[in-house]
C-alpha positions as CSV (number, residue, x, y, z in Angstrom):
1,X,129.5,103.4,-129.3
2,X,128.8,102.4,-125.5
3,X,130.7,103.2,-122.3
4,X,130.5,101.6,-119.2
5,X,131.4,101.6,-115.4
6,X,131.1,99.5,-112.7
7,X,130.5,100.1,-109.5
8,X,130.8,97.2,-106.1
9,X,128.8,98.4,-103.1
10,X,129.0,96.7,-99.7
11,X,126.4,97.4,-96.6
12,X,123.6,99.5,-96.2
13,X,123.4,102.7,-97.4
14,X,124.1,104.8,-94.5
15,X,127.1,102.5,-93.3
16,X,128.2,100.4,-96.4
17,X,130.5,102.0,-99.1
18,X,131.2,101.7,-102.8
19,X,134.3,101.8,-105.3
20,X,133.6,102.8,-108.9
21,X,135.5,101.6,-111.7
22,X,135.8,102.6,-115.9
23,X,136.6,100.1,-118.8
24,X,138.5,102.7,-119.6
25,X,140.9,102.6,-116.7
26,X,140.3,106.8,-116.1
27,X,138.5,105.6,-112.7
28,X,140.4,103.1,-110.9
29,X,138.2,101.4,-107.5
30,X,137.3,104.9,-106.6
31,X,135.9,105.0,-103.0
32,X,132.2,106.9,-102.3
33,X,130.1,106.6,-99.4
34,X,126.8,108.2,-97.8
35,X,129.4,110.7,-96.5
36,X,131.0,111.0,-99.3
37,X,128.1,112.1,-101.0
38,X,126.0,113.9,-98.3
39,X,128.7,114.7,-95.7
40,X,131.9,116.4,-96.0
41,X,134.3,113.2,-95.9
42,X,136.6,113.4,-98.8
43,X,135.7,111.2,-101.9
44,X,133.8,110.9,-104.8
45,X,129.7,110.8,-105.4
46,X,127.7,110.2,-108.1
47,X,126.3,114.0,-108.9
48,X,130.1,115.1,-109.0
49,X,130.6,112.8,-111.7
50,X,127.5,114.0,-113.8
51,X,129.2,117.5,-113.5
52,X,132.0,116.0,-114.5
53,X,130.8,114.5,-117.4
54,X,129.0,117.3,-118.1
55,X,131.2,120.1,-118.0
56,X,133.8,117.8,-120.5
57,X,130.8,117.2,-122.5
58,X,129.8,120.9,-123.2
59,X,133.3,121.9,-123.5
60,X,134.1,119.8,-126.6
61,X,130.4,120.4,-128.0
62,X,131.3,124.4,-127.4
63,X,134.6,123.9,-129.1
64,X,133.1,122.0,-131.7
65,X,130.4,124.4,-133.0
66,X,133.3,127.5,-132.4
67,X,135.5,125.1,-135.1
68,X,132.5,124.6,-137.2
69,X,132.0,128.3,-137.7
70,X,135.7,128.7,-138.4
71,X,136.7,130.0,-134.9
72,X,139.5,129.0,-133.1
73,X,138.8,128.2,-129.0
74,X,142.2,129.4,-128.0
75,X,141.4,128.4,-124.1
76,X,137.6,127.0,-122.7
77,X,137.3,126.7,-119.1
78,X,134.0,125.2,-118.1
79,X,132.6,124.2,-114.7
80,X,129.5,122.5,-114.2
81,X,127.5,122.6,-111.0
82,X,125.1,120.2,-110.0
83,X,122.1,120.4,-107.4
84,X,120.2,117.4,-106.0
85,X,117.4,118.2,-103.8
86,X,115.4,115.5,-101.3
87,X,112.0,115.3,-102.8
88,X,109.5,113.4,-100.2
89,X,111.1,110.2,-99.7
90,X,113.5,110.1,-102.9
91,X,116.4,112.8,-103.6
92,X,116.4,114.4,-107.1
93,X,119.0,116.1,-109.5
94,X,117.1,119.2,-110.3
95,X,119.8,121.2,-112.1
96,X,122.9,121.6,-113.7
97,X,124.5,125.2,-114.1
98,X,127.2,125.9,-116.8
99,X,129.9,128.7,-116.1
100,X,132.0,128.7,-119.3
101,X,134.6,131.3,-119.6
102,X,136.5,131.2,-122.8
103,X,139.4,132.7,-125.3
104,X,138.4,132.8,-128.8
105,X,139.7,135.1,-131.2
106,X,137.6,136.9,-133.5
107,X,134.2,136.8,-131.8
108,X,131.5,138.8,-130.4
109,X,130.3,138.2,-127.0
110,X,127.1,138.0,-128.7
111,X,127.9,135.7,-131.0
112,X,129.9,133.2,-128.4
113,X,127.0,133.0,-126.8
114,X,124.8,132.3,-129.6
115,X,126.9,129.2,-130.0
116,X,127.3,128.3,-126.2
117,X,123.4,128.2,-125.9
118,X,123.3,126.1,-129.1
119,X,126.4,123.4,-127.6
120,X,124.3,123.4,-124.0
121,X,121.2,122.0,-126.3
122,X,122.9,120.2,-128.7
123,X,125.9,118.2,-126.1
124,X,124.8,114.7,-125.6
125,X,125.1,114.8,-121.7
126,X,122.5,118.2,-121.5
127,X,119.9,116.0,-123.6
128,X,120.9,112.9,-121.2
129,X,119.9,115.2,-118.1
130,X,116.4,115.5,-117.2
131,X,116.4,118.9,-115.3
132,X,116.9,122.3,-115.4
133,X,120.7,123.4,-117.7
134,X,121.3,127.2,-116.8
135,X,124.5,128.7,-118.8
136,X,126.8,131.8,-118.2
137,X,128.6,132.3,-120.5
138,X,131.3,134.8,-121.0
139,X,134.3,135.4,-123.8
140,X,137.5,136.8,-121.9
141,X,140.3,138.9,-123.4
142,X,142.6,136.7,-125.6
143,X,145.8,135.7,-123.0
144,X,149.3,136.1,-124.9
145,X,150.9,133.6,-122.5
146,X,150.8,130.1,-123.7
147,X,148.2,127.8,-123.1
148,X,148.2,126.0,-119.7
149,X,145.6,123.5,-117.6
150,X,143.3,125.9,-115.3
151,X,143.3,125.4,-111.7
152,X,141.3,123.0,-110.3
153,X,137.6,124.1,-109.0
């Protein structure tokens, strides 16, 4: 199986700007920029995505192993935080941090987890990542109201 984007970037780095596209059709010409990425003007950048794909990554591989163990994720709300650092002349992604809060009946906090720590190892985008993956993980009371989206981070 293979995904793929594509990205079209015009000028230099500083002044140019980019639009980044999915086969899919999920990311349509998205704009990012120096500022986008190292400023504060609204837009997309590359380290936002890995989080992105990151924290969807670990929430199906946590939702997986739950299932696999006969639990049932009743609500998984992940959110994945990544930190690039300059190093000398270059810039570096030097982390990503996991905050997973989750509804499962039936579970310990030990055991959840047990299985969090094993999804962080075992998701295909930590393995991808060549840094430092931190994880806190914690299992909240079961919510009788029905399921709904979170809020956005």
């Amino acid at each position: 199986m293979q995904r793929s984007a594509n990205v079209i970037w015009k000028g230099s780095v500083q002044q140019g700007q980019g639009a980044i596209s999915t086969t899919s059709g999920a990311l349509k010409q998205i704009p990012y920029s120096f500022t986008t990425r190292f400023g504060d003007t609204p837009g997309t950048n590359p380290e936002e995505l890995i989080a992105a794909a990151h924290a969807s990554c670990f929430a199906m591989a946590t939702s997986a192993a739950l299932t696999a163990k006969g639990l049932e994720p009743l609500n998984l709300d992940v959110k994945a935080t990544v930190t690039i650092q300059k190093d000398g002349a270059s810039w570096t992604v030097t982390s990503s941090h996991l905050e997973l809060r989750g509804q499962v009946n039936d579970v310990t906090q030990g055991q959840f987890l047990e299985i969090a720590e094993d999804a962080k190892r075992n998701c295909p985008i930590s393995k991808l990542l060549n840094a430092e993956i931190s994880l806190d993980a914690r299992l909240d009371e079961r919510d009788e109201r029905p399921w709904a989206p979170p809020p956005a981070h």
